[in-house]
N, C-alpha and C positions, 0 to 999 in steps of 0.2 A: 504493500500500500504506500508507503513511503516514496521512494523514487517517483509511483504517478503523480503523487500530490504535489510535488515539487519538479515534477519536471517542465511545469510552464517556465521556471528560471533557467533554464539553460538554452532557450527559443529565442533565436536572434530575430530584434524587434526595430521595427522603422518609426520612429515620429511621427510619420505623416500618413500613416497606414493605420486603420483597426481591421486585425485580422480575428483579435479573436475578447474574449471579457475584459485579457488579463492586459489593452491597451487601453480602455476605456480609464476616463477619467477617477470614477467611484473605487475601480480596483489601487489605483496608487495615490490615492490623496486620502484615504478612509483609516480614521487614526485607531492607533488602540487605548490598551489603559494605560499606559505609558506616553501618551500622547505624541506618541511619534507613530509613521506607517506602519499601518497593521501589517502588510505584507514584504515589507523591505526592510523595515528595523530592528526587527526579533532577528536572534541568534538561530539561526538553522538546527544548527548542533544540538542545542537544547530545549528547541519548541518546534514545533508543526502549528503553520497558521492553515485553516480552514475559511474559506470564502463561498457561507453558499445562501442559498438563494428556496424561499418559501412558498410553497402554493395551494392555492386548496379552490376544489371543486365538487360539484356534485352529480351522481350519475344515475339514472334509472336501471331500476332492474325488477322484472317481472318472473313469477314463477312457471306461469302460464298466460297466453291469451285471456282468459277469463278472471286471471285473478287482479288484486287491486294494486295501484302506484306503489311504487316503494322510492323513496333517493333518498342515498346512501351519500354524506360528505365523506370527501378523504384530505387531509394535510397531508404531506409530504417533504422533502428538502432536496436539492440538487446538489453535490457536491461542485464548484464550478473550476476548483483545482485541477481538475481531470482534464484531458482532452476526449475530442468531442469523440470517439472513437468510445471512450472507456462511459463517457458523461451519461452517452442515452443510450447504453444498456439498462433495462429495468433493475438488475439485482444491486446495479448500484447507486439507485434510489431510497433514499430512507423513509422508512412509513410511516407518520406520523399519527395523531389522536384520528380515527376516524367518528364525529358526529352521525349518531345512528338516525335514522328516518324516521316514521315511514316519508318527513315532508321536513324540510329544509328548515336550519333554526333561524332566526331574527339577528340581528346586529347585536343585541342585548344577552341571547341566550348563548348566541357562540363566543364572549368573552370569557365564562367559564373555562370554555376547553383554551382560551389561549390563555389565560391565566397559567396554565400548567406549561405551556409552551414558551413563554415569555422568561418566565423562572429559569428554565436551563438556559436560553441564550443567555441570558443575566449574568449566571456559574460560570457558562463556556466562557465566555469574554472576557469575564474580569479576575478568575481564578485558573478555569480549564482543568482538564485532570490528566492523570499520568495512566498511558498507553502502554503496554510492551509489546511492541513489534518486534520481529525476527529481526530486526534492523540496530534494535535499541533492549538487547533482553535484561537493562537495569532500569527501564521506565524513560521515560521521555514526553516534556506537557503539550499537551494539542489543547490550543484553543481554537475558537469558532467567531465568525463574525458574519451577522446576518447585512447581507449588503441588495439585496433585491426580495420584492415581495411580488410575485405573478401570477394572476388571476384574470377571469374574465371582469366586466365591467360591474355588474351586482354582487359579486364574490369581492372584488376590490374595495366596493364600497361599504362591505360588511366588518367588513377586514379591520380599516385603517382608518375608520369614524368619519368617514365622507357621504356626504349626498349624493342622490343618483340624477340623472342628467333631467328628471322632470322639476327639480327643485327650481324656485323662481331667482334664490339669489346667488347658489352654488354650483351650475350642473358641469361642471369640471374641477378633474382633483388636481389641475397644475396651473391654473390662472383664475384672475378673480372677475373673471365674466360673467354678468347676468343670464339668466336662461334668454331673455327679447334681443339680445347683443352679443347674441354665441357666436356671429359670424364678423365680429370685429375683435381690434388687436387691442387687450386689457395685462393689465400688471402681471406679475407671475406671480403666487402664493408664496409663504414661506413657509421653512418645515418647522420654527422656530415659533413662528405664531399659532402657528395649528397645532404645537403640543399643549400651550399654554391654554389656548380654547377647549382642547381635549380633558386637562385638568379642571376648568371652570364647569365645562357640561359634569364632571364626576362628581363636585360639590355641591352643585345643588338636589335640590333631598325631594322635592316635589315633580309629579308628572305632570302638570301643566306649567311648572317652571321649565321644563328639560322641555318640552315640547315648543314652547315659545323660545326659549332658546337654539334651539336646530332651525327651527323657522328664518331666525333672522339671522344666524352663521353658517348652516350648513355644514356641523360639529359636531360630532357625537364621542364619547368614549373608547379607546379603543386601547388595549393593554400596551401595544406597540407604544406606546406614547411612555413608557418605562423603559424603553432603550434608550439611553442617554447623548448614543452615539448616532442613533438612527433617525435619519432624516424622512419624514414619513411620505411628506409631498417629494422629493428628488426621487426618494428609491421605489415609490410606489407604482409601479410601471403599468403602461397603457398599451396592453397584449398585444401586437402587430397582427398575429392569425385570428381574433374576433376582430379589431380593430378593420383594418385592412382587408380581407379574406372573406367573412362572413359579414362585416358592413360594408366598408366603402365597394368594393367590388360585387358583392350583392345586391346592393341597392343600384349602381349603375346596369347591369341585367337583370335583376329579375321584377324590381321594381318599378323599374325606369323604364324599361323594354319589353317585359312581358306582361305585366301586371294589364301595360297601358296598351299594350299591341300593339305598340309601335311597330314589333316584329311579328309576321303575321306567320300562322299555318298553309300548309297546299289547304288548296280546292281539288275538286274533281275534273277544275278544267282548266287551271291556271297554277303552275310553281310560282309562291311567296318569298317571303324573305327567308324564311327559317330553311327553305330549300336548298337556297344560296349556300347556307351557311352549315347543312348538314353536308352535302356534296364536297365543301371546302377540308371537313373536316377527315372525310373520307378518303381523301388524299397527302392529309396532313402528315408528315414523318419528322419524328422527334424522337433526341434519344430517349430509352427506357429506362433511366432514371426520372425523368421531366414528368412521367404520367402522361394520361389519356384523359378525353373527355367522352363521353356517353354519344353515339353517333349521331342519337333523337337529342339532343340535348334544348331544351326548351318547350319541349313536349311533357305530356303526362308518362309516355313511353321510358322516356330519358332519366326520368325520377328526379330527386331532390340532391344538387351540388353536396359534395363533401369542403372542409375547407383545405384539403389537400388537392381537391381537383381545382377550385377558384384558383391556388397560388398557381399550377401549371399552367389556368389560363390566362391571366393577367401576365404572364414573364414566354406565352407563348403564343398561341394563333390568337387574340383578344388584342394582342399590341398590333395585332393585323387588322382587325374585324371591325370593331369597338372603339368611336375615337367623339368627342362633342361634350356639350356639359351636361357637370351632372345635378341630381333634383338634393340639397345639402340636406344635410340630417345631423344627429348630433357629431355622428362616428368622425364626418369628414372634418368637425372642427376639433375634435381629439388628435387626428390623423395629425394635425400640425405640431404636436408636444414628440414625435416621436424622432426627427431628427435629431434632438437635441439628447434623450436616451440614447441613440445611437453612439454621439460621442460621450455619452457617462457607460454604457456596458458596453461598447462594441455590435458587431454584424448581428443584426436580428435572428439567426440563431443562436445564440445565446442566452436570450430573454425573451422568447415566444411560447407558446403553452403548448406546441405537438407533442414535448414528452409528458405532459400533467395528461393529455386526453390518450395515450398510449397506454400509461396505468391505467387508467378508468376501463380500459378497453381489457388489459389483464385481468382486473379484480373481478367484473364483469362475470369472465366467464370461468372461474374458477370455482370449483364444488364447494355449494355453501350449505350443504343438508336441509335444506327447505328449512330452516331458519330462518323468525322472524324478528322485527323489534332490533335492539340492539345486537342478540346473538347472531342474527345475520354479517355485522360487521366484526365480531370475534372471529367468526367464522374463516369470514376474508383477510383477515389482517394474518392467522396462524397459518394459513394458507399459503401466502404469499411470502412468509420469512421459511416457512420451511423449506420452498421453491426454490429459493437464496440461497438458503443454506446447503440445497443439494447442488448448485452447481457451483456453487465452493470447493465442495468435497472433489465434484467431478474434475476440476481445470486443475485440483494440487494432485490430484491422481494421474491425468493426462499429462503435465507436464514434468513426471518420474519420470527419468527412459529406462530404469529401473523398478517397471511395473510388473508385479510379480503376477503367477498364474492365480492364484486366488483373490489378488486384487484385480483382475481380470474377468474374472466369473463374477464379482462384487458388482463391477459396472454392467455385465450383461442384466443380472437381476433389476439393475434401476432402468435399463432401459427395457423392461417387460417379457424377457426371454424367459424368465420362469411364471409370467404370470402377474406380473406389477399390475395394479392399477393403472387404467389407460391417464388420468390427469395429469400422473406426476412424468409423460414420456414426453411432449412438449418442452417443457424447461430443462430436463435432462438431453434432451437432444440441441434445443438451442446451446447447452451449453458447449456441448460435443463442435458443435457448427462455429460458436465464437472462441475455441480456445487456442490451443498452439497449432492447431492445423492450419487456421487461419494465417498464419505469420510463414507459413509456408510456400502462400500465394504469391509474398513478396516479389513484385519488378521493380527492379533499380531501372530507372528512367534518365541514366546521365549520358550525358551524348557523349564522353568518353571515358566509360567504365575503366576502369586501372583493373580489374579482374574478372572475366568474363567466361558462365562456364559454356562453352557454343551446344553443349548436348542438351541444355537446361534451355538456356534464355534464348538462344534463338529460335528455336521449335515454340515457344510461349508467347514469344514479340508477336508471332505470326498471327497467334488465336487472336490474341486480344491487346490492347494498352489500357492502364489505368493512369488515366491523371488528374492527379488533387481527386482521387477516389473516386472518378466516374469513368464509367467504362465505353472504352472506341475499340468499337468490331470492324475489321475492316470489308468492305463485300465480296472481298473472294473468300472471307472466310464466316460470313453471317449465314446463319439457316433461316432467317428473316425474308420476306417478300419486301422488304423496306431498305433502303439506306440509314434512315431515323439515325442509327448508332454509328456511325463513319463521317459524317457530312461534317466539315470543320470552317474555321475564317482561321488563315494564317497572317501575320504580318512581315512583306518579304520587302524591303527597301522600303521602310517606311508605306508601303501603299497594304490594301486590305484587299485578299482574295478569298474567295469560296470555294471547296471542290467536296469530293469523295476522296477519304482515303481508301484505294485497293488493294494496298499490301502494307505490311510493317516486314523490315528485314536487318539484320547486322552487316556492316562492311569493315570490313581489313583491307588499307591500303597494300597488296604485296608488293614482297621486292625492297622495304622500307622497313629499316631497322628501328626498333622501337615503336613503331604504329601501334595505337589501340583501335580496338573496334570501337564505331560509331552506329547508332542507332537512327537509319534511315525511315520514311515513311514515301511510298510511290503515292500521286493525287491526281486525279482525272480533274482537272479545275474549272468551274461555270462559267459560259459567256455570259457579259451584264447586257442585258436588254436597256433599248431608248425607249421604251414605251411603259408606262401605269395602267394599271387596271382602273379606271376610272376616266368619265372623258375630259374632266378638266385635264389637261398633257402639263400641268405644276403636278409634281411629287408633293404629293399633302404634310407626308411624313416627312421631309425637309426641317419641319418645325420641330421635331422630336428626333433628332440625329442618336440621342443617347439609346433609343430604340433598335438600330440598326438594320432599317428595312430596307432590303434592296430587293431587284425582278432583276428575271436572267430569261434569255431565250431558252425553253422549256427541251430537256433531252438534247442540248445542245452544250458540248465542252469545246474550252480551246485549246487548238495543236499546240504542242509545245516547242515543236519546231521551228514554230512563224512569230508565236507571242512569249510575251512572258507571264505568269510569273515559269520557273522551272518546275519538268516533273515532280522530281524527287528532291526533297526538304528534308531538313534536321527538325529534330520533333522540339527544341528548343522556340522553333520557329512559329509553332500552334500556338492560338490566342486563346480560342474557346471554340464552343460546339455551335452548331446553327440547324435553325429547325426547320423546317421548308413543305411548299405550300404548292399546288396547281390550283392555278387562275383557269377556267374555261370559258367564262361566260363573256369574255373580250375574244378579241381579233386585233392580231394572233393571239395563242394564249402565251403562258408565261408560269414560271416559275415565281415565289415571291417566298423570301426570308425574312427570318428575324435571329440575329445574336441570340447566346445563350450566356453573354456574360454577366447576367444578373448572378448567374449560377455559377462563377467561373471556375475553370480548368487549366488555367497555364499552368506551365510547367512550373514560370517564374513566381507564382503567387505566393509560395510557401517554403521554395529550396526545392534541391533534390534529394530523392531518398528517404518523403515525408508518405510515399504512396503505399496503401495495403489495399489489400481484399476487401476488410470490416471495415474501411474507411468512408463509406458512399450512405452516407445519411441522407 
């Protein structure tokens, strides 16, 4: 445990970059009890700092069709020390008080359970306690430091003693906007003021004092307001995947355009707009990291978006389709507090909720013996540590190479060879799937490898490339009917080209004493079409370059003979992936793309040698 938890220090880091928590502002300015950086100023040697990060949600679970509602809250904690590799595995999630159903508690009754919650970060922070790791087997103090709290918007504002966005004087927790003037620029809150109003609401002793009080501040109690160090309005974070995902990008489709009809269905005698746009999609090719959308999508056929499917569309065919204003709502005046998150945590994976609805999704569906009431969440919580616990045992087993034959038979038994319970084969296999096998996947990606074994890495360059953890198949070697996973934008003199890569191969200058092998990639590369799909002949997308929408003559490459750029590139030379489109309903038709460096893949993004298997989140 040691080493992951600190190996964010040894991560050569850029200034003017946030790649990842550990640049954002909150990680290097957040003091301890010593009032120097919590995470720079402790002696390594003799403490382990902890940096993480709180959430809590609530999930439905039914026993049957027939039977009645049940939600189930869960807290939780991330460790944010980890890299993201280690971070959104579930087992190394911590599970915290789960608040039992069957319906969801109030702001008032869930300070209880965080009364109990508050108390150990209290301990952790300002005392900590002694650990023995294999690292340290005479003890050694970890403390903890709660620096993020993420939640959806009514969870948030259960949480941290805020108001929800219908309130008249308070509907945001990071600026002091009227609800009638949500869409103008007003002061920003303080976290210094809101604790002291949080203390005021605790004093008074009457409910129609505390009522008229909330009324006209928008303040309620909230335990959190006992961290001394915790700033409740900075760290109190406004989800990017509800935010973002399931507002602002839902409201522009499904409220804005289908609600209203703007986008219409077939007739029996005329193709609509949704035609256009299912055809479009039917031809759509994206790698298979990026996700799909449902090919009826807008339809009842198509069913209800996931907020995994909005992010794919919003950063894929949508920056194609989808472009005008939109009808504002609260989400889109929240939306503007998040760049400013971005430079206190860093890249919105690091502080967005897919791993809080990941769990939910785990506890879910783990055997809770038709238990109801609280024992339902007993249930879940013994459930899921013992899960933990068993792939614990499995990855310090796996990773013996002095695994004996009865500890061999040991592992058969948990994966159901004598008869296991089918529940506990899932997490013993995921464990099997993320443990040292995984690291076996390893390509070293340096265009000039110093040790190269040709039996190993070049028979494997061929299947596949990973970089920065997404995967490029090239199409002589795809079993796919798609390009989707090949299609790249390189940058070769400074200018931006598109193609297919068809091979990945190693070269050795011979004849050339000392040569290393370099890692080539072969590219069939797109001609750029003079013509838009649309008949204004102005590129619309002009206005949104960060976009990167370009049309190409459709099934049409260029010779490499006659143009440039050249066939064959150094894989140094890839920028990112590109996701691409047929245009039919113009003349001619056309190809039309969009970048996928919202998601990037260079090589350059993170060094060489940072690539695995289990790295493709």
């Amino acid at each position: 445990m040691v080493p992951a938890v600190n190996a964010w220090k040894a991560r050569e880091r850029s200034p003017d970059e946030l790649r990842s928590i550990q640049d954002g502002e909150v990680w290097n300015t957040i003091l301890g009890p010593d009032k120097k950086r919590f995470f720079f100023e402790g002696d390594s040697e003799t403490e382990i700092r902890l940096g993480v990060t709180f959430s809590l949600d609530w999930f439905g679970r039914k026993t049957s069709n027939y039977g009645p509602s049940h939600s189930s809250g869960v807290m939780s904690y991330c460790v944010q020390n980890f890299e993201n590799t280690l971070r959104y595995r579930a087992e190394n999630l911590i599970l915290g008080p789960m608040p039992p159903g069957p319906s969801e508690q109030t702001s008032e009754q869930l300070q209880h359970y965080l009364k109990i919650v508050v108390d150990d970060l209290i301990m952790l922070y300002d005392d900590g306690i002694i650990i023995n790791p294999p690292e340290h087997p005479n003890g050694i103090r970890l403390r903890v430091a709660l620096i993020a709290i993420i939640a959806d918007h009514p969870a948030m504002c259960k949480l941290c003693g805020f108001a929800d966005h219908r309130h008249n004087e308070a509907p945001c927790t990071k600026c002091e906007v009227p609800r009638d003037e949500r869409f103008s620029e007003k002061a920003l809150r303080n976290g210094d003021e809101h604790r002291k109003l949080c203390f005021k609401y605790s004093a008074l002793t009457t409910d129609d004092a505390r009522n008229e009080f909330f009324a006209t501040h928008g303040v309620r109690w909230t335990e959190f307001a006992r961290l001394e160090y915790f700033d409740i309005v900075r760290y109190t974070v406004i989800d990017p995947m509800h935010n973002l995902l399931l507002g602002v990008a839902k409201t522009q489709w499904y409220n804005q355009w289908i609600q209203t009809n703007a986008l219409h269905a077939d007739t029996k005698r005329k193709n609509r707009e949704l035609h256009l746009i299912h055809d479009f999609l039917g031809t759509f090719e994206a790698p298979l990291w990026a996700g799909r959308l449902p090919l009826r999508v807008g339809e009842p056929a198509g069913g209800s978006l996931t907020a995994d499917e909005y992010k794919f569309a919003v950063t894929s065919p949508w920056t194609i389709l989808i472009y005008g204003t939109e009808q504002m709502k609260p989400n889109h005046h929240w939306a503007v507090h998040i760049p400013a998150q971005i430079r206190d945590f860093g890249p919105v994976y690091s502080f967005w909720a897919f791993l809080t609805e990941r769990l939910n999704k785990i506890l879910k569906n783990l055997n809770s013996n038709n238990w109801t009431g609280g024992r339902l969440e007993e249930s879940m919580m013994r459930e899921f540590h013992r899960s933990a616990a068993l792939d614990g045992v499995m990855k310090n087993l796996l990773a013996n190479p002095t695994c004996t034959t009865l500890e061999r038979r040991f592992i058969d038994k948990l994966l159901g060879g004598e008869g296991d319970k089918p529940e506990a084969l899932g997490t013993i296999q995921d464990a099997l799937r993320d443990g040292p096998t995984s690291s076996s996947l390893f390509v070293d990606c340096e265009p000039h490898p110093q040790h190269v074994d040709s039996h190993f890495s070049c028979r494997d360059l061929q299947l596949l490339l990973l970089l920065d953890g997404r995967r490029i198949t090239p199409t002589s070697r795809s079993e796919r009917n798609t390009a989707g996973s090949s299609i790249v934008q390189a940058r070769i003199n400074n200018k931006r080209h598109a193609g297919e890569i068809r091979s990945i191969f190693v070269h050795r200058q011979p004849g050339v004493q000392g040569s290393s092998e370099t890692v080539l990639a072969a590219v069939a590369w797109m001609k750029r079409s003079e013509h838009t799909p649309l008949e204004n002949p102005k590129f619309v997308w002009d206005k949104f370059p960060e976009l990167g929408i370009e049309t190409w003559d459709i099934d049409t490459y260029v010779n490499p003979l006659i143009h440039d750029p050249p066939m064959i590139i150094r894989l140094t030379d890839l920028h990112c992936q590109v996701c691409r489109g047929r245009v039919t309903h113009t003349e001619p038709n056309m190809w039309i793309t969009a970048t996928m460096d919202r998601c990037p893949t260079s090589l350059n993004a993170y060094g060489f040698g940072d690539i695995t298997e289990d790295s493709d989140i």
